[in-house]
ZAFI-692114 format. One record per atom (N, C-alpha, C, CB): x, y, z. Coordinates in steps of 0.05 Angstrom, whole numbers, plus 5000, padded with zeros to 4 digits. Glycine has a CB too. Layout:
XYZ
...
END
This chain:
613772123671
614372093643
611872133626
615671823637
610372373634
607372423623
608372553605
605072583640
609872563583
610572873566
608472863544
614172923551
606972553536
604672603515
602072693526
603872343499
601972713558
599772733573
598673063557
600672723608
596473163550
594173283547
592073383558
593673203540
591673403573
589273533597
586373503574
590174003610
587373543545
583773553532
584273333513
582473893512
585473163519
584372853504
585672603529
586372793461
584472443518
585172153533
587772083520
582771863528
589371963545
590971823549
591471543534
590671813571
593371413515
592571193501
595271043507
591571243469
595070853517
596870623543
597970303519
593270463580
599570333503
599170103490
600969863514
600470133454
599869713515
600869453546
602669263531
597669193564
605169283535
606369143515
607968823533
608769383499
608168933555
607668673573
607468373575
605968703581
608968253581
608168003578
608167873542
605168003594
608168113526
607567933495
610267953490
605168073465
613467923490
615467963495
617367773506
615168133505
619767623498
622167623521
623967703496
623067293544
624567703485
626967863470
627368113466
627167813447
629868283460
630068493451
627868573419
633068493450
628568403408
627168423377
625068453378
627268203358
624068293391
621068233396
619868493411
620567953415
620768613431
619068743448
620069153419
620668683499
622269073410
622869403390
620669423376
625569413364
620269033366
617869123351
616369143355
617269083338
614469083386
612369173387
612669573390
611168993412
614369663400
615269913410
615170023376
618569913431
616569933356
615970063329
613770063327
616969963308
611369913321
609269813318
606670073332
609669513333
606970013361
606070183378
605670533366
608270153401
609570583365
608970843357
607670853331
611370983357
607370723320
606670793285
603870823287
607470513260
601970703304
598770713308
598170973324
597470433325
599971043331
599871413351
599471453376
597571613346
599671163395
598771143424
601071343434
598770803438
600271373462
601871643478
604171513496
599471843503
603871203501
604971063522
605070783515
603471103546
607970693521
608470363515
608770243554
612570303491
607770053557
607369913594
608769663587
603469823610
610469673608
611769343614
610169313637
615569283621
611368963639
610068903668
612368753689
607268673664
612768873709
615668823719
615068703743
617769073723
615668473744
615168263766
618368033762
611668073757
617967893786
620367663791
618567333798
622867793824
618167173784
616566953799
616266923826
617366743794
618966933830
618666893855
617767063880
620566843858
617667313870
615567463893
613767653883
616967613915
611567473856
609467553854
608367313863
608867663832
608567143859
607666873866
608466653875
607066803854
606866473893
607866213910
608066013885
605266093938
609065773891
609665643867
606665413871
613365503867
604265443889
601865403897
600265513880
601465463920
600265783869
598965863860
598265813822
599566053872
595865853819
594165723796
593865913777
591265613804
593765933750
591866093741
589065893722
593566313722
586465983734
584865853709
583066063693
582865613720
584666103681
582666343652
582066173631
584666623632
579966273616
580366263583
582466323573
578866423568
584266493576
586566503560
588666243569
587866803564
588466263593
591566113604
590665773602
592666213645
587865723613
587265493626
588765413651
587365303609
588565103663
589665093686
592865043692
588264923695
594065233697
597165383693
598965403722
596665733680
600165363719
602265373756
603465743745
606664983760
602365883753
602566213759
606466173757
600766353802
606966123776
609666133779
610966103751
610565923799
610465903749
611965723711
611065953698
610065353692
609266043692
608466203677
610066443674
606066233683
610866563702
611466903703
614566753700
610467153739
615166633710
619166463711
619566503677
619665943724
616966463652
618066413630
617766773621
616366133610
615966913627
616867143620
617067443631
615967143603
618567343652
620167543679
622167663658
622167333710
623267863664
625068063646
627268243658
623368253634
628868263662
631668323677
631568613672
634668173664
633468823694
634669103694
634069193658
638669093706
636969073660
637869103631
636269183603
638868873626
634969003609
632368983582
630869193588
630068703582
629469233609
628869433612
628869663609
628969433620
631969683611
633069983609
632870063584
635970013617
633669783562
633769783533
631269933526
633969493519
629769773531
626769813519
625670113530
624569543531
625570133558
625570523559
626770643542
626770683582
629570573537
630170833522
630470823498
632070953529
629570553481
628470543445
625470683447
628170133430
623670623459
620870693464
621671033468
619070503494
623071173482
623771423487
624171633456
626471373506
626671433448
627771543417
625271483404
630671383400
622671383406
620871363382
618771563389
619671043377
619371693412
617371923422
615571773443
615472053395
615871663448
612871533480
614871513496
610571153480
611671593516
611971533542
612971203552
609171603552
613971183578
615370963586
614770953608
617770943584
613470693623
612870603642
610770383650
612570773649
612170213683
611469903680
609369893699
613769673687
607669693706
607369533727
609069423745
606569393720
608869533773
611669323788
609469153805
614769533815
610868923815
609068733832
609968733855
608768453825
612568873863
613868793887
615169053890
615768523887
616069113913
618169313933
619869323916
619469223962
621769153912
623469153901
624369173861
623968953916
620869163859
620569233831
619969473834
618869083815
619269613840
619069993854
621670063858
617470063888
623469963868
625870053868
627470033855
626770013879
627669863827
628469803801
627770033788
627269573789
624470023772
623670263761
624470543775
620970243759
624870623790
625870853807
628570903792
626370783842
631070723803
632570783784
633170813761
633370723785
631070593731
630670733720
630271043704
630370643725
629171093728
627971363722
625171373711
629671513703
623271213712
620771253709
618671583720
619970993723
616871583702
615571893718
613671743723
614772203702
611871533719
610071473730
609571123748
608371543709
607371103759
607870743759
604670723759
609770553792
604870443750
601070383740
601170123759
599870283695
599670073773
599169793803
596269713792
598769953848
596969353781
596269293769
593569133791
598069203752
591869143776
588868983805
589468773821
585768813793
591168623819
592468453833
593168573862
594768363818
593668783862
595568953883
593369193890
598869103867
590669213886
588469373882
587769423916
585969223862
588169163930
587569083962
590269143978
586868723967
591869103961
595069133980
594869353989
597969133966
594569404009
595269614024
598269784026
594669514047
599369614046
603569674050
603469694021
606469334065
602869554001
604969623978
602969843966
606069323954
601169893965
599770173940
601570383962
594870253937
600870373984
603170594009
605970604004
603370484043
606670453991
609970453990
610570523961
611470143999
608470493933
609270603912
608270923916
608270433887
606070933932
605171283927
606971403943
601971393938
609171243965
610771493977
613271483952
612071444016
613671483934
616571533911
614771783904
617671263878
611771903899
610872093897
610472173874
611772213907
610471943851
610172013830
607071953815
612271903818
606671983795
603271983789
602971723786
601972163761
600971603799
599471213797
596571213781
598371063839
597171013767
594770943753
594470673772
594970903717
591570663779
590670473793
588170243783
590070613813
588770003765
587169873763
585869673786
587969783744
582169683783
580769703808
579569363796
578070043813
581169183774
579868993777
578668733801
581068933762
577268693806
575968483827
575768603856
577968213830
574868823842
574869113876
571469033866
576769683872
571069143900
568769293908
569169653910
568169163937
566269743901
567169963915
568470143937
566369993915
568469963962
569269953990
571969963984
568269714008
572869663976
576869593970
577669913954
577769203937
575669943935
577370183922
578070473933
575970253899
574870533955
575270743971
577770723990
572870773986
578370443999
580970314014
582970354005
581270054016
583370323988
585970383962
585870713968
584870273918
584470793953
584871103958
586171253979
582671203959
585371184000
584871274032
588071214031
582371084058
589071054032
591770854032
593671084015
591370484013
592771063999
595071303974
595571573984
593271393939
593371593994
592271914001
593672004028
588471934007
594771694044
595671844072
598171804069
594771744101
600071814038
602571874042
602972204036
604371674023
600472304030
601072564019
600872643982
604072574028
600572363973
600272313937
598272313934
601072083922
596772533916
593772533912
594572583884
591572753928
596272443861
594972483840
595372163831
596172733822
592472023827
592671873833
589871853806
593171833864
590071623780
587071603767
587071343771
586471703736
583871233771
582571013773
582470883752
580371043781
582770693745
581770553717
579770363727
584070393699
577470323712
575870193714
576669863701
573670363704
577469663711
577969453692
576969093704
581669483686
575968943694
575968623699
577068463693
574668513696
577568373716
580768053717
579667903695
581067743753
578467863676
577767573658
578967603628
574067523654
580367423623
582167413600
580967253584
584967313605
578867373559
578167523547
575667673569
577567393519
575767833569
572667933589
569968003563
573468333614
568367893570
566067833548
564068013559
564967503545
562768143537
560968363535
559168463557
559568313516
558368303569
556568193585
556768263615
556667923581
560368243617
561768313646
562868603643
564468083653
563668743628
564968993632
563369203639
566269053611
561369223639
559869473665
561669733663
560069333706
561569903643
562370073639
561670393664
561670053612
558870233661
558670463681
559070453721
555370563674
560870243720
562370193748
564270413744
563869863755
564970533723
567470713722
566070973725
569270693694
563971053715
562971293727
562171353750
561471363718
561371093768
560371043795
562771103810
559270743801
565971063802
567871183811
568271483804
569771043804
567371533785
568271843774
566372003798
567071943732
563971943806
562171993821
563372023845
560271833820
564471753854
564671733879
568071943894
564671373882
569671923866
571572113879
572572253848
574471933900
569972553865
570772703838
572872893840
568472853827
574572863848
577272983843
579472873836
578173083859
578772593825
580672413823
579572313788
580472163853
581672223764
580772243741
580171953739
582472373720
578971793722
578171553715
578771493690
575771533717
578871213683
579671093662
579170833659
581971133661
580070723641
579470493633
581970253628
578070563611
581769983641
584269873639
582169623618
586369783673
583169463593
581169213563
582369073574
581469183525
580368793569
581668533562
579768403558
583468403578
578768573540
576268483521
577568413493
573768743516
575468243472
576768253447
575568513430
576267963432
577668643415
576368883396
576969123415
572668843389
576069333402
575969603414
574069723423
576569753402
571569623418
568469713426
568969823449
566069473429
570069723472
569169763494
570970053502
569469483512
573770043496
576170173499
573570553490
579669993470
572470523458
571570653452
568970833468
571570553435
566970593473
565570693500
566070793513
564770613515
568470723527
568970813554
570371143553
571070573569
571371123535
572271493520
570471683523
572671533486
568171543504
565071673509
563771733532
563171533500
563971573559
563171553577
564471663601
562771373576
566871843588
568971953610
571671893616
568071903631
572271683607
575171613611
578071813601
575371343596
578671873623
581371973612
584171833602
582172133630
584371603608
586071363605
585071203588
586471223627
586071123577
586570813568
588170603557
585470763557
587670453574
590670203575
589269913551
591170013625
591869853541
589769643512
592169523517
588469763471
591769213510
594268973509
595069033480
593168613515
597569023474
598569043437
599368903437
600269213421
600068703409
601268493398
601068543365
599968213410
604568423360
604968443334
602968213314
608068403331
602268013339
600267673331
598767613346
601467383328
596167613342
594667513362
594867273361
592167583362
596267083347
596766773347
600066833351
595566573316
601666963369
604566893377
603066733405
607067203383
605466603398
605666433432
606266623459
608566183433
604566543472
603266773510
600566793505
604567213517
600266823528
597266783547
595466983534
597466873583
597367283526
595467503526
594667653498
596467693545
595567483478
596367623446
594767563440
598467563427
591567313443
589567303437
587967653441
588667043452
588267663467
586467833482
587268253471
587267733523
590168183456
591268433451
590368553430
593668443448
590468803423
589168953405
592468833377
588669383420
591968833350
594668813338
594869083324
594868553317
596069193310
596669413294
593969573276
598969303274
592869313271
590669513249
589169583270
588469353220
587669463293
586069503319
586569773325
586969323344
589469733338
590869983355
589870183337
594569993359
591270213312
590170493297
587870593293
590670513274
585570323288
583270453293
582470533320
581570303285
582970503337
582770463365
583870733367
584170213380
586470883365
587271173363
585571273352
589471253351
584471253324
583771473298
580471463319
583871313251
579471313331
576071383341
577171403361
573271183339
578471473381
578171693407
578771973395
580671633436
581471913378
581172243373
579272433351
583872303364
577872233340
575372343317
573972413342
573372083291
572072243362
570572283384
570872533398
570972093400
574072623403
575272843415
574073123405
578272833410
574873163375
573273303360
571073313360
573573283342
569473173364
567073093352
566173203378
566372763341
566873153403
564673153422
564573523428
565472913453
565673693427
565573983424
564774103453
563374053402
564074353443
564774533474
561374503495
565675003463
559174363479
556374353501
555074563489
556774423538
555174793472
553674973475
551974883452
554875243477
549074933455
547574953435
547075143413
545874933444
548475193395
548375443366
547975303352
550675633354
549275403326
549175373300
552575263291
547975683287
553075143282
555975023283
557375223253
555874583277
559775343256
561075523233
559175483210
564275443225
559375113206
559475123175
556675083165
561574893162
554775223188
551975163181
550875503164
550075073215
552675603168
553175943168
551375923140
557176103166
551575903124
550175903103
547475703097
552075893086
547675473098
545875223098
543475353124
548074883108
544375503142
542375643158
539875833143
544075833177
540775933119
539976163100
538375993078
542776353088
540075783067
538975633046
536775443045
540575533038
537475313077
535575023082
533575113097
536774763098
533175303123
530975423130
527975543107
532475633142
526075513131
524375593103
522375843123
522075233084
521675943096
520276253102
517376253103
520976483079
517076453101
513776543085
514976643061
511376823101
512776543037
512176523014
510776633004
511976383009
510176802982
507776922971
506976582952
508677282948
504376532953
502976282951
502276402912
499676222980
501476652915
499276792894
499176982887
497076802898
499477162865
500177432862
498477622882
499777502832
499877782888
497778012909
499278302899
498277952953
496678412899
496678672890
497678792915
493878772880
499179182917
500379282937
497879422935
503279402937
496879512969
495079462987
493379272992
493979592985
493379102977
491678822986
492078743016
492878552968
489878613022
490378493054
490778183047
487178533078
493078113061
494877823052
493077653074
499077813059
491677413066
489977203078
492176933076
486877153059
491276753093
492576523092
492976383069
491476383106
490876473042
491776333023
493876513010
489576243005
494876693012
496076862996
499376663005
495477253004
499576553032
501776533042
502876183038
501376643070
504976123034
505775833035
508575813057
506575712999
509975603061
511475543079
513675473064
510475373096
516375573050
518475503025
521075463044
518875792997
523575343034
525975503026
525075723010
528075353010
527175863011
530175943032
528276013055
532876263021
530976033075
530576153099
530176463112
532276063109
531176633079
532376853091
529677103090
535576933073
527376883090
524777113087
524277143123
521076943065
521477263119
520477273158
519576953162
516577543168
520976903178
519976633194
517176483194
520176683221
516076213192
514476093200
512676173222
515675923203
514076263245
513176283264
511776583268
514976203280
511776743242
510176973243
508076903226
511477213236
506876663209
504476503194
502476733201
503576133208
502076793231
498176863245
498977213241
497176723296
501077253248
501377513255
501477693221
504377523277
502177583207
502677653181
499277683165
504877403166
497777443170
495377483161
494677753176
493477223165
492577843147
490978113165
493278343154
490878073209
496178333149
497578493140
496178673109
500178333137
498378873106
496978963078
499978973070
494679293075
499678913034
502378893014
504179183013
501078822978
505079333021
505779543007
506279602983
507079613015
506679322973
507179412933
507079132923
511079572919
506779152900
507078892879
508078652896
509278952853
506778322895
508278162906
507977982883
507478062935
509877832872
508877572852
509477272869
511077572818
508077132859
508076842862
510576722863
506576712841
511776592893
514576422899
516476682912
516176252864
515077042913
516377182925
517977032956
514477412928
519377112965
520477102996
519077263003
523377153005
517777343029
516277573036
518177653062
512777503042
518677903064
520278103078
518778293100
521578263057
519078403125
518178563130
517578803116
518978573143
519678913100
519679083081
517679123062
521479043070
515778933053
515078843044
510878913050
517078643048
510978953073
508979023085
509079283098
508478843101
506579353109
504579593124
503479553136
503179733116
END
């Protein structure tokens, strides 16, 4: 379900996930979404009960100390809703597609009809299961949070022996808010490095866009951002989400950057076409000189415009003779000499 995908700009992932359990609630993040220009709306499709033991903890900054289970039980999300929300997000023009945590959440989205699936770092080590979403054969985004380089080469290797090699990395860290300090941007090029046939990206959960923006700069073809209509609605993750004015800025500087960053070659850019002529500077007649005179260094100064003989003929020009009349602030021309 790549149809906003682009080959010459990044990918823009709004994560709508988890900030949600109503119909109302999740349209409007999906209205919302489309209106800031992202390419892609992400659910996150899990069942408490087999993403997590009812043992298990979460302790973040965002959550504090939380029974995992309770947590995902309050906003787990049925077929149905699902289906809804693909196909309102569809009629608004984006892309559609979740996180699954389980087998059996792969086989949900399947029917669906999803074109892609994104395996969230939790599942970065799972072996059987990254093997069992890359054999449906469709394109995986793979967040590499709380990997080593090793686990990720692992992951790879794993994807790669069902026969599915289209497969991008996101560079991302488990910490809800992740603070300046921890995101190591350039762990994602150390992947772009390490498997360069494979594309890279970036998964936030930082506050702001700074980083989302870096990482554009630095290569990312992806990027996945948490959205929320409130960063003060009730859930774990609407602190940590980008809200509407974010998102748009967050679109409007990857795709200014897009432009901006251009094809590598070193020239003269179109619109210098003239300002090349005007702002350059020449040789100057300094002092009136008579035609045959021999032109000395004082005769000569260094001016705008540009469109006389160059600076860089200063030595070679002395010692010349005038061929005719020169006055004071002339441009001096080859023409001009003998």
């Amino acid at each position: 379900m790549f149809k906003n995908f682009k080959p010459e700009r990044c990918y823009i992932i709004a994560e709508i996930g988890g900030n949600f359990i109503t119909d109302a609630e999740a349209f409007r993040l999906v209205d919302a979404a489309a209106q800031c220009g992202v390419d892609a709306v992400k659910l996150q499709t899990y069942r408490a009960d087999t993403v997590a033991s009812k043992k298990a903890l979460f302790d973040m900054e965002n959550t504090g100390v939380v029974s995992q289970h309770e947590l995902f039980s309050k906003y787990e999300i049925g077929e149905d809703l699902h289906r809804r929300i693909f196909a309102y997000a569809g009629s608004k023009g984006l892309d559609w597609f979740s996180t699954p945590s389980h087998q059996t959440d792969v086989d949900m989205l399947e029917r669906l009809g999803v074109g892609v699936h994104k395996i969230g770092s939790d599942d970065a080590a799972n072996l059987p299961f990254l093997k069992y979403v890359a054999s449906t054969g469709k394109p995986l985004l793979l967040s590499t949070g709380m990997c080593t380089l090793e686990e990720v080469q692992e992951a790879v290797a794993a994807v790669m022996s069902t026969g599915n090699t289209n497969l991008t990395l996101l560079h991302a860290v488990t910490s809800y808010p992740t603070h300046p300090e921890h995101v190591n941007l350039r762990a994602m090029q150390t992947m772009a490095q390490t498997f360069p046939g494979l594309a890279v990206g970036y998964s936030d959960h930082t506050l702001g866009t700074t980083a989302c923006i870096c990482a554009v700069a630095m290569g990312a073809r992806v990027i996945e951002k948490h959205f929320t209509y409130d960063k003060h609605a009730e859930g774990p993750d609407h602190v940590l989400s980008a809200d509407p004015e974010e998102m748009r800025a967050l679109v409007d500087a990857v795709r200014s950057f897009e432009i901006m960053y251009g094809n590598g070659i070193k020239q003269p850019a179109a619109s210098e076409k003239t300002t090349r002529i005007n702002n350059r500077k020449s040789l100057i007649i300094a002092r009136t000189i008579k035609g045959g005179e021999t032109l000395t260094a004082g005769h000569l100064a260094i001016k705008r415009p540009g469109y006389g003989i160059a600076p860089k003929y200063f030595d070679e020009i002395v010692g010349r003779v005038a061929a005719t009349d020169l006055e004071a602030d002339e441009v001096l021309t080859w023409e001009a000499l003998r």
